[in-house]
N, C-alpha and C positions, 0 to 999 in steps of 0.2 A: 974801126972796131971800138967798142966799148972800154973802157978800163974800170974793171968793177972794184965796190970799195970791199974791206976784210974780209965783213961780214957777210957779203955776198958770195963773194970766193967759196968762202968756208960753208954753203948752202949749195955749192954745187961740188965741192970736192965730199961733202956728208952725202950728197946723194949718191952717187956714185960708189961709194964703199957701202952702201947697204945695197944697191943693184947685187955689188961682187960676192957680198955677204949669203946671196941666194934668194935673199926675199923678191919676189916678182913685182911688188907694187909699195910706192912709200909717197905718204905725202908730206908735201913741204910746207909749213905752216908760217908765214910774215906779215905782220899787218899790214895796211892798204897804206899806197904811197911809199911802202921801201923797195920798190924798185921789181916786184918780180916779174917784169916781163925784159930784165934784163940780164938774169939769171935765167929764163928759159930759154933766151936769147943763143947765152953763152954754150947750155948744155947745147941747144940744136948743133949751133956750131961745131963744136968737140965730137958730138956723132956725125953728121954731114965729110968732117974733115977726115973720118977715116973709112969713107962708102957708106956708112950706113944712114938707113932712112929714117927722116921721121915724119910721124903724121899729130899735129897737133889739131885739138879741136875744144870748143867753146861754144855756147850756146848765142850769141849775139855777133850778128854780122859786125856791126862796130869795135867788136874786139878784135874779129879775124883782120880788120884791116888796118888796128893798132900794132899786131904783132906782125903784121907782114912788114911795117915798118923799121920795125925791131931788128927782123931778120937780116932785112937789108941792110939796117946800120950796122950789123953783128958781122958781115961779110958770111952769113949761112946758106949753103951752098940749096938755092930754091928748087933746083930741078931733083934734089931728092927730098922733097918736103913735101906731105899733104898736109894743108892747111883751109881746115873748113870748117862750117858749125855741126854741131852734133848731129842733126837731122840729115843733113846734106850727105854726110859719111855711113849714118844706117841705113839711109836708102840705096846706099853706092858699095857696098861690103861686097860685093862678087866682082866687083869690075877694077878696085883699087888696089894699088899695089903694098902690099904688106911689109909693113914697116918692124924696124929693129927696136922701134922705141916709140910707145906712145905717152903725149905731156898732156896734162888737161889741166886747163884754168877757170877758173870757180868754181873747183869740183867739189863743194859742200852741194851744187847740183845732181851728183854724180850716181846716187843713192837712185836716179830717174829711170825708167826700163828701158830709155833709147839708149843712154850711157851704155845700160847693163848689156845691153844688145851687145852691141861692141867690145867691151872687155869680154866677152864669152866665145865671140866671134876669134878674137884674137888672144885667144885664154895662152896663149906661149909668150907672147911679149909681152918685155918688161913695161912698165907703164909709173909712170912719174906722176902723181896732180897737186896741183898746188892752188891754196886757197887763201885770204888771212882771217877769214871766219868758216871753221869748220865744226859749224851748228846749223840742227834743225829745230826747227819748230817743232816738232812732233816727237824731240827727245831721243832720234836713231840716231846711233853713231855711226861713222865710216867704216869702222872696221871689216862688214861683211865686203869691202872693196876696194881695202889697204892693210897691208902684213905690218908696216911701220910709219913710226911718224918723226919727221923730224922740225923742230920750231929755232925759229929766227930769233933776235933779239925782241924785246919788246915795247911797245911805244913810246912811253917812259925814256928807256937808255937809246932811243933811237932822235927824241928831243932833245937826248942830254947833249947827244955828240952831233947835234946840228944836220941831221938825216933827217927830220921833221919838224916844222913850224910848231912852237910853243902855242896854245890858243888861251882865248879868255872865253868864259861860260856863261851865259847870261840864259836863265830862265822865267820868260814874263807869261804865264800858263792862263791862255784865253779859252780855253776849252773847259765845259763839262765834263769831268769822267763819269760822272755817274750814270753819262747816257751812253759809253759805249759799252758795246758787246761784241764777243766773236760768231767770227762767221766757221764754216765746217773745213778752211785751211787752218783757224786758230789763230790766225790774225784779226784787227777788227774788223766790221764788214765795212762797207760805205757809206751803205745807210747810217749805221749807227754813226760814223766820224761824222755826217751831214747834222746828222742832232745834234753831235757834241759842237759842232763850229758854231753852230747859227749865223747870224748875217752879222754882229758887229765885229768882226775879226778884221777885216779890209784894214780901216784906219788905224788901227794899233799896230797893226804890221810894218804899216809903211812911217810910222812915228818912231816904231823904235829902230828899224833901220835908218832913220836920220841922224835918232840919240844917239845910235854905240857908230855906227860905221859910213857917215854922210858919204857920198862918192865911192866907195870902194866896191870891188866888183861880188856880187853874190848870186848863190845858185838860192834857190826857194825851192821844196820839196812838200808838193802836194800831194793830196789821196786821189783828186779824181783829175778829167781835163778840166773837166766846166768850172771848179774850183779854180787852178791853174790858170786858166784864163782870165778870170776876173781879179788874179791877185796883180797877174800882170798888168790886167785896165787899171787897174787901183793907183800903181805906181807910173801909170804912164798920166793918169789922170794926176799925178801931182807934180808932174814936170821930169820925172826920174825914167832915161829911157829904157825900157822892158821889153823885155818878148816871153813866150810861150812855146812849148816845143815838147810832144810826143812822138810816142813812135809810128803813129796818122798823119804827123806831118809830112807834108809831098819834099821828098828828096832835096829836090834844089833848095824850096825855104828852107829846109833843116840846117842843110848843108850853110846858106849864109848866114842862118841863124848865131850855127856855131861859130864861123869866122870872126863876124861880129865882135864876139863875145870876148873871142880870143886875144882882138885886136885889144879890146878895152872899149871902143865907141858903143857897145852895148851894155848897162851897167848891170841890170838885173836879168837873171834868165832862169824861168819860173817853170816847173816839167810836173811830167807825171811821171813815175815806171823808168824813166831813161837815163839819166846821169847817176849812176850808183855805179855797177862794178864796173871796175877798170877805167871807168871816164877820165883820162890825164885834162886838168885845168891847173897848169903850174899857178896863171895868175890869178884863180882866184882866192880873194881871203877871207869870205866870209858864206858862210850856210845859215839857209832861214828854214827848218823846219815846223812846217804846219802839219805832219802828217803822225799821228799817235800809231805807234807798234806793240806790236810785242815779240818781234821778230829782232836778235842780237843781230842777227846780221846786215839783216834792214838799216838797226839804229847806226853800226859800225861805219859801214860803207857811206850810207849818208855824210853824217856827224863829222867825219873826218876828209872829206869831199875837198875842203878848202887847207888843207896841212900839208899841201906838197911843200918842199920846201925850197924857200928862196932868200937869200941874207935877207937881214931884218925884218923879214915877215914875221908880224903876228896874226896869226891866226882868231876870225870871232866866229863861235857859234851861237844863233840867238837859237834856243827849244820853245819855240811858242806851244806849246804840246806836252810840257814836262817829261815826255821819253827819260832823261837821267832819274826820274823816279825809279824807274825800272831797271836800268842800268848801267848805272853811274856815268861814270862820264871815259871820251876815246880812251885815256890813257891809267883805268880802271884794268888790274891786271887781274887775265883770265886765264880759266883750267880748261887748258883743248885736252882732249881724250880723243880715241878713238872708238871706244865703251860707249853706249847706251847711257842716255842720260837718264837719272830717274823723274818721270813724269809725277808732277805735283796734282796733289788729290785736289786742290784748290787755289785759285789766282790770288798772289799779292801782289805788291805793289813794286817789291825788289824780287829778284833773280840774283843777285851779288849783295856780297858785303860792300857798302860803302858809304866810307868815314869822309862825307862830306853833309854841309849844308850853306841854306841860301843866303845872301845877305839881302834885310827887308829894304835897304835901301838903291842899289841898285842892281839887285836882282841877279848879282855874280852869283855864281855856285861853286865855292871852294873849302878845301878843306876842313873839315871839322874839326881840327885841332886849333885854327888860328883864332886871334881874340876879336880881332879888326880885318876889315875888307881889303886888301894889295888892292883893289882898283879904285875904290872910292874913300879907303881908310877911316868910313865911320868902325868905330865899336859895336861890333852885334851883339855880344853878350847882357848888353844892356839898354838893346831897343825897348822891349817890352814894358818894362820898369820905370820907365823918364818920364813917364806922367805923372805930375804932381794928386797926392792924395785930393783936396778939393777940387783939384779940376777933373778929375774922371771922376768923381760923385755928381759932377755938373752933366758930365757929360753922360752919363747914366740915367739921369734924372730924363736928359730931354729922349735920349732911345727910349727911354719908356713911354713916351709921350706922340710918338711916331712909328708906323708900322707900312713902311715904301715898300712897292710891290715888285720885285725883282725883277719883272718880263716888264715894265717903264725903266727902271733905273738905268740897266743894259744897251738901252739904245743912245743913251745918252754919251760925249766924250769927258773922256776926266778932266776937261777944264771947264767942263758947264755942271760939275758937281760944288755946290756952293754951301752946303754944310757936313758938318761930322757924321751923323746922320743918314746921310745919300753914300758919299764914302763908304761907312760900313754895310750898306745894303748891297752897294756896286760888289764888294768886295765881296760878299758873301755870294752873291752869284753868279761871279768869276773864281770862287775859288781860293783868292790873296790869301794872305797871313794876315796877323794884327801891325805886326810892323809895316804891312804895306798903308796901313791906315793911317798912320801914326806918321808917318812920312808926310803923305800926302800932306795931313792934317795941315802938319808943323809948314810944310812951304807956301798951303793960301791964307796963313793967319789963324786958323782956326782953333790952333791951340797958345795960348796967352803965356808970356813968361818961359815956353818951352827953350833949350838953351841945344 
């Protein structure tokens, strides 16, 4: 049986006193990675133990047979369990036997008319769901399908006390935004991510997984397969072994896909759509996101993929996508509600407050209060500035004198950029800052005297 830590305890003894309290439905709010399939674990158990049934359900086969494992390590009496995916159960509502307690997990789904099916079906029992993002894209709140809510600790105090791997943030932003657009869910479409990536993405992805995290195991999150595929060839093509894995893939590859992964003999494992909720990967420590959202839950589940925690892990996330534009970053503290969220008459760029920024030199993303980088300890405050007056009049002089055409510059790698010049054209059409120039500049010589 499990032995759950405080905080968990006290997420299933709160449940239960709002069950008693009368309210028929409440859900349990934890962020991803503290454990909640080990607290639904626990409740099953505690009803199981005294006759009564329950029926849990989830929308992904992969989950039902994460928590059937659950159960079983729980000692949760199975023969009074239904355990199956959402769909599975509204087609089966006449034939199953009616449970004293229904739990649902990733129930930010929940708002669905299969779900709704089901809670109406079974409008007397009590019903439990549990989520650690419980946001929609569309701005609904849960409340038309929960009386209460109750929240965990938060990511932050769950780093502090060693319940989640501390991470480092690294955003190297290869994409155009200015070519994406939404599609009619309000996420971007494909198309448009297909514009925003264009073709030189491959090799910078696989550079700076060598710079921040050579060897260490990582998940990659792409928008399409064919995408997906090719990041995988990319790093397979540089000697780094890779696989690819959607929900098309046939069973048994999937199956050793994952093994693989688990063992460690496979370093990179590059998806579409599949490794987000619930996917346990203790060992891995690093996420490569390629895929631009504007989905919190998307960026959460992702972004935090690699933060289970294990001694001395640190955690890296590389956003090749910039998403913490939008978001800040996992451990970025957020207002769950059960209220309707109010829809914005117009898209920016943030959804939250947040007091952070990048450093131009190696691309962490940390607090906006510090003066110097915790990772690579240059001074940000006065990247911009350290050019000597004569020499940016020099260098003014020759931009005025050249005018590089972005769709050449692009295809180019940044070590076959051989003046100031190329640099800021690169940059300009990838996006960078000035300090990413000024970097560059400074380590091929380009800038004289720079200190």
């Amino acid at each position: 049986m499990y032995q759950l830590h405080p905080y968990q305890m006290k997420l299933v003894e709160q449940a239960r006193e709002e069950l008693k309290k009368g309210n028929k439905s409440c859900l349990l709010v934890s962020p991803a990675g503290s454990g909640k399939s080990v607290v639904i674990a626990e409740i099953a158990r505690l009803t199981t133990l005294k006759g009564g049934r329950v029926m849990f359900m989830v929308h992904r086969q992969e989950l039902i047979n994460q928590i059937m494992e659950s159960f079983k390590a729980n000692s949760v009496d199975l023969n009074l369990c239904t355990v199956m995916t959402v769909g599975k159960i509204r087609n089966r509502l006449d034939s199953l036997p009616v449970p004293n307690l229904i739990i649902t997990d990733e129930t930010h789904h929940s708002l669905a008319k299969t779900y709704r099916d089901i809670y109406e079906h079974y409008a007397n029992v009590p019903r439990l769901g549990f989520s650690a993002t419980p946001w929609r894209l569309n701005g609904k709140g849960l409340g038309d399908v929960y009386d209460a809510m109750i929240e965990g600790p938060d990511v932050q105090w769950l780093i502090d006390n060693h319940y989640l791997a501390p991470f480092d943030y690294y955003s190297v932003n290869l994409i155009d935004e200015s070519k994406l657009s939404k599609s009619s869910t309000g996420d971007y479409s494909n198309k448009s991510i297909d514009e925003a990536v264009g073709h030189t993405i491959y090799g910078d992805v696989v550079k700076t997984y060598r710079d921040k995290v050579d060897g260490q195991q990582a998940i990659v999150y792409a928008h399409s397969i064919a995408f997906s595929k090719q990041i995988a060839k990319q790093f397979r093509d540089a000697g780094i072994n890779a696989a690819h894995c959607d929900s098309k893939t046939p069973q048994r590859e999937r199956d050793k896909i994952m093994t693989d992964f688990k063992k460690g003999t496979l370093k990179v494992l590059s998806n579409c759509d599949l490794i987000s909720e619930g996917y346990n990967v203790p060992d891995c420590s690093c996420v490569i996101m390629l895929r631009p959202t504007e989905s919190l839950v998307l960026f959460i589940q992702q972004s935090m993929r690699c933060m289970r925690f294990k001694p001395g892990k640190q955690a890296t996330i590389i956003d090749h996508v910039a998403n913490y534009t939008r978001f800040g970053l996992p451990n970025t503290p957020q207002k769950w509600t059960l209220a309707d969220r109010e829809k914005k008459k117009k898209s920016t760029n943030t959804i939250v407050d947040t007091p952070i920024k990048q450093c131009a030199f190696c691309f962490a993303v940390i607090p906006a209060q510090l003066k110097s980088c915790p990772l690579c300890g240059h001074e940000i405050e006065i990247v911009q500035t350290e050019i000597k007056v004569d020499e940016k009049a020099r260098i003014e002089k020759i931009e005025s004198n050249f005018k590089l055409q972005a769709d050449y510059i692009v295809t180019k790698k940044i070590s076959e950029l051989k003046s100031y010049e190329e640099l800021k054209a690169y940059a300009k059409a990838r996006g960078y800052k000035q300090g990413w120039i000024y970097f560059q500049a400074k380590n091929k010589g380009l800038i004289k005297g720079a200190k």
